[in-house]
N, C-alpha and C positions, 0 to 999 in steps of 0.2 A: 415513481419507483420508490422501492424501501429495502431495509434490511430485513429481511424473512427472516433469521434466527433472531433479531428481538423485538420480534411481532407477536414472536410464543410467550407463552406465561413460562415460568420457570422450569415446571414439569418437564414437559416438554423440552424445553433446551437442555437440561440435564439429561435428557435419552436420547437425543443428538451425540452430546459427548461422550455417553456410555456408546454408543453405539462407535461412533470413531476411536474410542480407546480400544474395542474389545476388535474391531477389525485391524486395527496398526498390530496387538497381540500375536490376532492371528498369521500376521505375515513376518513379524518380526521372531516370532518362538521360533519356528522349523529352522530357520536360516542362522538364528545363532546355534541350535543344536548340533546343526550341520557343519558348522565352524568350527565346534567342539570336537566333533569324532572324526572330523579330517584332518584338524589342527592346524588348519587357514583361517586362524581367527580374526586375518582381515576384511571374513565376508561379514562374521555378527558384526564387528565394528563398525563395516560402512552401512550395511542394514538398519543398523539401531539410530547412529547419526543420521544419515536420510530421510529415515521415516519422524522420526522428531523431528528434524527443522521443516518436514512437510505438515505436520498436527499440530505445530507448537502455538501457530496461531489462533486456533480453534478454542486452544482454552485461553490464551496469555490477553485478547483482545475483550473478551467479553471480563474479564476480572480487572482489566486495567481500567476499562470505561467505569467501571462498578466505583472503581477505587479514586475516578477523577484523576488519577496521570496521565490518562491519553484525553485528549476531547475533542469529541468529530463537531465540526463544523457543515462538512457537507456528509454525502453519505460514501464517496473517495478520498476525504481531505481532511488526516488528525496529525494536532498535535502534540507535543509534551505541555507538560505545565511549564513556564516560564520560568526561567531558572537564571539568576545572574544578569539580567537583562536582555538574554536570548531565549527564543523560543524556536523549539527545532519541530519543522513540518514533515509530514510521512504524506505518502499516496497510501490508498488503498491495500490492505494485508490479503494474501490469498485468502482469509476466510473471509472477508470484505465481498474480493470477487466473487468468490461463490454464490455467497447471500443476496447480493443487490445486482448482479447481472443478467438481464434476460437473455433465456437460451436461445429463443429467437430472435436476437438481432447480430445482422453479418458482423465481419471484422471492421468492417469502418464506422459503422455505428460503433460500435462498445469504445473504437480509441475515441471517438467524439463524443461518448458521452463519457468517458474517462477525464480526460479534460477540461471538458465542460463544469464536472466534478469537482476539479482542483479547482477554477475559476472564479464559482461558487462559493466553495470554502473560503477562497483566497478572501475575496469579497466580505465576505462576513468577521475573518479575522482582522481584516485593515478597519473596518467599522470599531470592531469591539476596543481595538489599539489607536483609535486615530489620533486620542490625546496626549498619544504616549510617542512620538512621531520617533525618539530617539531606541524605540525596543529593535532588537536587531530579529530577525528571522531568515532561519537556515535550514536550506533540504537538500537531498541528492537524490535526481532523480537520470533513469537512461529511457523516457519515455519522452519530455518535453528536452524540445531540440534549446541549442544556445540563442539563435535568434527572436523562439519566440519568450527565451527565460528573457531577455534584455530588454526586449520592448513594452515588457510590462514589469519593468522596474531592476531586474534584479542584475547582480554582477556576478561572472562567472568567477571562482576561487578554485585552487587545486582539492582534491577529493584528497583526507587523510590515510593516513596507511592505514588503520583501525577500522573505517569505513571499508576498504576495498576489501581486508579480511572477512567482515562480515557477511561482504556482497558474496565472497568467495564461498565463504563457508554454508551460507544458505540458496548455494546455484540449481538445486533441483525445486524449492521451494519457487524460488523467484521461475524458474523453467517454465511448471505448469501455471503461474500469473501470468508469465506473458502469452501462454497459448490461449490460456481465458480470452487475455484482452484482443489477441487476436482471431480469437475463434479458427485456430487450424493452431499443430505444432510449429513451435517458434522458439530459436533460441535466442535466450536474451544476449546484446553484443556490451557485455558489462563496461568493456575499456573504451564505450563509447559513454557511460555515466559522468555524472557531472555535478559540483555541488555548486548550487545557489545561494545569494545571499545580496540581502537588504534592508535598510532601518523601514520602518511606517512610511517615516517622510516621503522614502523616493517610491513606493509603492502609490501612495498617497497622488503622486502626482503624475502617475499612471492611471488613475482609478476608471476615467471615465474609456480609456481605452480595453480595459479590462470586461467593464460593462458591456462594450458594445462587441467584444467577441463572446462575451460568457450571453449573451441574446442573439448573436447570429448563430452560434451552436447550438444554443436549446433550439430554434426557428428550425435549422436543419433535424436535426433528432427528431421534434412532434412531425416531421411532413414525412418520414424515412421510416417511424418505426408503427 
């Protein structure tokens, strides 16, 4: 599998985004209009907020990779550039999902090959760090449960109040991610999110377990899809 929007040559990806900007327009103009001549200007507000933190990926990921801040690893698993001796991991962006998930496979496929996704990444970041055992790396995800964050290295810490505004403020964004990942409507249970965290080392001394579930999921995905 791959990322189908940078599969296209440029052209092309720039009428993608014309094309997602000129239809968010089209739903975002009437509704602030409307806001206007009723003077419940809480509908433009939440119109306008919504539909941008559902687009905002669509441009913010393809210019960040451009720019080298974000860097995928797998084709579900980026992360920042290294700052301070931490490195902060992301899953997959709803415009991630769109691009790299096939429509035909059910919902247990796509969280297995979700996963599978970050495992991969994982994998490749412990490689790229493994002489640097003291880098710390930190995610928050409500996808991977606590038991399986632990047994492959990492320790559960409290989620920042700044993170949970974020989760909060991007809840239709993240909505339609989790319906992707599950192929049917799904609301995500955000107060079920969680952040992780671990140096190389203890990853490190994880790895071979990591390995061997990041190839019994691929094993399951090639017989399933």
């Amino acid at each position: 599998m791959n990322n189908r929007f940078y599969n296209k040559n440029k052209k092309e990806q720039n009428r993608i985004l014309i094309v997602i900007a000129i239809c968010s327009l089209m739903i975002i103009s009437p509704l602030i209009i409307i806001s206007i001549y009723s003077g419940i200007y809480l509908i433009g507000i939440l119109t306008f907020s919504i539909t941008l933190s559902i687009i905002a990926p669509f441009f913010d990921m393809p210019s960040l990779k451009k720019s080298g801040r974000m860097i995928y690893y797998s084709l579900l698993f980026i992360t920042e550039k290294p700052k301070n001796g931490l490195i902060k991991i992301h899953g997959g962006t709803l415009f991630d999902y769109y691009f790299v998930i096939e429509k035909k496979m059910n919902g247990k496929q796509r969280t297995d090959f979700i996963i599978q996704q970050y495992l991969d990444g994982l994998l490749r970041l412990i490689q790229k760090y493994e002489n640097d055992k003291k880098m710390k790396i930190q995610g928050t995800s409500y996808i991977i449960n606590k038991r399986t964050a632990e047994k492959i290295g990492f320790e559960i810490v409290e989620t920042d109040v700044l993170q949970k505004i974020i989760l909060i403020c991007n809840y239709f964004n993240i909505l339609i991610s989790n319906s992707i990942a599950k192929n049917k409507l799904s609301f995500p249970k955000l107060n079920k999110t969680k952040t992780f965290h671990a140096e190389v080392s203890q990853l490190l001394e994880q790895k071979e377990y990591i390995e061997k579930l990041n190839k019994s999921l691929k094993s399951t995905i090639a017989s399933t899809v």
